[in-house]
LUMMI-595560 format. One record per residue (C-alpha): x, y, z; residue in one letter. Coordinates in steps of 0.1 Angstrom, whole numbers, plus 2048, in hexadecimal, padded with zeros to 3 digits. Layout:
N
XYZa ...
***
This chain:
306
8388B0830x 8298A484Ex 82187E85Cx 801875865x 7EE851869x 7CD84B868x 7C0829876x 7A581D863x 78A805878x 77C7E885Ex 7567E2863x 7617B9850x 7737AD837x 7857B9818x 78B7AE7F3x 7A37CB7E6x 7C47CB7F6x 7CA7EC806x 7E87F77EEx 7F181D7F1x 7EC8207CEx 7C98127CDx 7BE8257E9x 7CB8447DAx 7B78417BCx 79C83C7D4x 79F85F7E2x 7A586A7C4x 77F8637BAx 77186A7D8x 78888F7CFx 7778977ADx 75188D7BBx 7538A87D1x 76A8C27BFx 7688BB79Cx 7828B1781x 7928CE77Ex 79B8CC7A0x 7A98AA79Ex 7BC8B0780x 7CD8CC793x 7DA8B17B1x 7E7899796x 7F88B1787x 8078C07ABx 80F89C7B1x 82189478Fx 8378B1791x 83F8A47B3x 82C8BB7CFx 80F8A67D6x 7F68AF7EFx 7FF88C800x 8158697FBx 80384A80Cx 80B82A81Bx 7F9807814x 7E87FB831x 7F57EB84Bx 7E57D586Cx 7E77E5888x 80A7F5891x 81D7DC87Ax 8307EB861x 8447D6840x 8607CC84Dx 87D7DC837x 88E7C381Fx 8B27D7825x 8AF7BA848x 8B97A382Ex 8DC7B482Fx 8E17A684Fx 8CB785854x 8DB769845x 8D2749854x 8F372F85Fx 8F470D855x 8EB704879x 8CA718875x 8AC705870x 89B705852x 878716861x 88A73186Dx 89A73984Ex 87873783Fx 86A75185Dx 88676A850x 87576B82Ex 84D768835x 852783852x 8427A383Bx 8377B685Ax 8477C4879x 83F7D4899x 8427F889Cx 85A7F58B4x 8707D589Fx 86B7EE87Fx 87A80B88Ex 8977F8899x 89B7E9875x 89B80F868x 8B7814880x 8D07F7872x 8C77DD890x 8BF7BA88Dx 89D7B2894x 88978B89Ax 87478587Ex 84C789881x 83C76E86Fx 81A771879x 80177985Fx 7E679086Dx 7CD78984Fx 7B6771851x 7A976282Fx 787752827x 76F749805x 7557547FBx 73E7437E3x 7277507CAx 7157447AEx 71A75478Cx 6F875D775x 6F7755752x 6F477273Dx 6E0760722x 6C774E739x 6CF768759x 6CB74976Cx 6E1732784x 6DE711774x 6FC6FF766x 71C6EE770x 73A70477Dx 721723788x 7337267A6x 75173C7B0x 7657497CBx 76B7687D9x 78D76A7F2x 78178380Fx 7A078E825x 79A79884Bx 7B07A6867x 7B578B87Dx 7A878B8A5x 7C77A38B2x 7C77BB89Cx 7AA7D5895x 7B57F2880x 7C67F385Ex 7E1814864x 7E882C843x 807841847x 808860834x 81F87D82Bx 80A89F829x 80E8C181Cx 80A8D9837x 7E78EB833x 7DA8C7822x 7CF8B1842x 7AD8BC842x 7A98B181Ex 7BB892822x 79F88E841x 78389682Cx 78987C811x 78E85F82Bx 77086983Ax 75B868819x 76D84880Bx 76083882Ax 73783D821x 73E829801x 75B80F80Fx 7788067FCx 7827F07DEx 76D7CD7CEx 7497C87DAx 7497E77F2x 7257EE7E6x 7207C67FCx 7307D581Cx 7537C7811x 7727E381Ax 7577F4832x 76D805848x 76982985Fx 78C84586Bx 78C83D88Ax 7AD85388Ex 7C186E87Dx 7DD876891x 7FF88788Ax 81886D88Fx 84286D890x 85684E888x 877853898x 898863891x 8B1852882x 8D785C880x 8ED85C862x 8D284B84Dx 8DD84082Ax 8C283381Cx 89C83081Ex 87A81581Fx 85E815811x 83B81281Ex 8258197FBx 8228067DBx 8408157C5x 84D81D7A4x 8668327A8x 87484F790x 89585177Cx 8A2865797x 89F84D7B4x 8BA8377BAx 8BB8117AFx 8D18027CDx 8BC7F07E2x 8AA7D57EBx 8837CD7E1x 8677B47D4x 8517BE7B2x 8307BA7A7x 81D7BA78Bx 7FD7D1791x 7DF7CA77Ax 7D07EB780x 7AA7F1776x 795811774x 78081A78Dx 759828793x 74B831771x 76A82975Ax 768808765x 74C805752x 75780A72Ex 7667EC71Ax 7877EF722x 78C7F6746x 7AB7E574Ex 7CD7F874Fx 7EF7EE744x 8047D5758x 81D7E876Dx 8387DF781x 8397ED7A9x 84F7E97C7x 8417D97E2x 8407EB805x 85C7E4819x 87A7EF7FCx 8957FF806x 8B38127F5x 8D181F7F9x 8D28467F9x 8E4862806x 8C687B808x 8AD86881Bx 897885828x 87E88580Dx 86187D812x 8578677FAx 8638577DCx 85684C7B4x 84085C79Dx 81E85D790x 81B846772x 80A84D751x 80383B731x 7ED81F73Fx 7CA82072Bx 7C8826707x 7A182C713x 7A884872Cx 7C9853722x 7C986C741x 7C884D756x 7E284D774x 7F083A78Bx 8018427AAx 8248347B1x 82F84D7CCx 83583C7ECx 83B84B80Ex 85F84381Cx 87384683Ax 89984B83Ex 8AB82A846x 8CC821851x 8D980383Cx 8E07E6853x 9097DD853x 90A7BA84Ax 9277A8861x 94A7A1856x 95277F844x 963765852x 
***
């Protein structure tokens, strides 16, 4: 598979965080509007028996990238060190392209604290559905919108692609962006247009042994389990029409955040985790994806004792 990024240029704020799951099931709406069901059906199945079309990344600001939690091997604060910049090591969640790369390769790297989202409220008032009017105590409510901050200007998606699939992968960026992306995008909220799709190549690194991750993952029984990572619990819902029904809301499932890393002799794949079923006794065809896009990592040799 091939790696490609596509910088994405937000027209404001957002309400959905960009998780590679989420947007896949984006694309995968935006898929059977203009090819049909059966044509979806047949890239869910590619992808559950492990050939899909492609593997995204969440999105990330600019050229930062999670920074990998195998670091932690490595950055243990002394007694001397302060206590801020212990607490820098663990709120640091992105790095520079540049610090990222050198974290891939074993190195050290300085933590990077700053957070480039910016978050405001937004207030609305709630209409009764008896009277259909405003009036009454506790009608309002707030709405947490989340903007790139002044130095930043693109969210970046990294993707691994089957050769011969680019153009499609195009295609359904270019249509998600008429209708925007996630909550309230019918308000303006996730309006966002490509501005790029460009092959891109993260560099070589020798005698890897393990591998990061830059998607929301669940990995399959035959990934390994040695490694280092932070969970979630996803409340998934269903999307477009399906949200609709009485019981839109998926099963509770538990995903890896970006940034996990494992030990692993064969770190040339791709990607990593599996499609998961089993999550709407409504639409029992319901899926959602856990693959995640990976890079091959050499775990960082912690120093000797003294």
């Amino acid at each position: 598979m091939n790696t490609y990024r596509v910088r994405l240029k937000l027209g404001g704020p957002f309400i959905t965080p960009w998780h590679s799951d989420t947007l896949f099931g984006h694309l995968c709406w935006i898929k059977v509007r203009r090819d049909g069901a059966e044509a979806l059906a047949e890239m869910l199945e590619a992808c559950r028996n492990g050939n899909p079309p492609f593997v995204l990344s969440s999105g990330f600001p600019g050229d930062l990238l999670p920074r990998p939690l195998a670091c932690r091997a490595i950055e243990r604060p002394s007694d001397e060190e302060t206590f801020e910049a212990g607490r820098a090591l663990k709120d640091s969640r992105f790095l520079p392209l540049e610090s990222f790369e050198a974290a891939r390769s074993g190195k050290p790297v300085e933590p990077h604290a700053a957070d480039p989202f910016v978050r405001t409220e937004s207030l609305h008032a709630s209409i009764s559905r008896a009277g259909g009017t405003t009036k009454g105590e506790g009608t309002l409510f707030a709405t947490e919108l989340t903007w790139l901050n002044d130095e930043t200007e693109e969210l970046s998606v990294y993707a691994a692609v089957r050769p011969g699939c680019e153009d499609e992968l195009m295609d359904l960026f270019e249509r998600l962006s008429e209708s925007g992306f996630g909550k309230k995008s019918s308000t303006g909220q996730g309006d966002f247009h490509v501005a790029e799709f460009e092959a891109f190549a993260f560099n070589h690194i020798d005698r890897p042994n393990g591998f990061v991750s830059l998607s929301n993952l669940v990995p399959a029984s035959p990934d390994p389990t040695d490694g280092l990572y932070r969970t979630f619990v996803k409340f998934g819902k269903m999307g477009q029409e399906r949200a609709l029904g009485g019981r839109p809301f998926k099963k509770p499932l538990v995903m890896l955040r970006p940034g996990a890393c494992f030990r692993s002799p064969d770190s040339s794949k791709p990607f990593r985790g599996r499609m998961v079923g089993n999550l709407s006794p409504t639409f029992p065809d319901a899926l959602q994806c856990g693959l995640a896009f990976t890079l091959p990592l050499r775990w960082p040799e912690a120093p000797d004792e003294p």
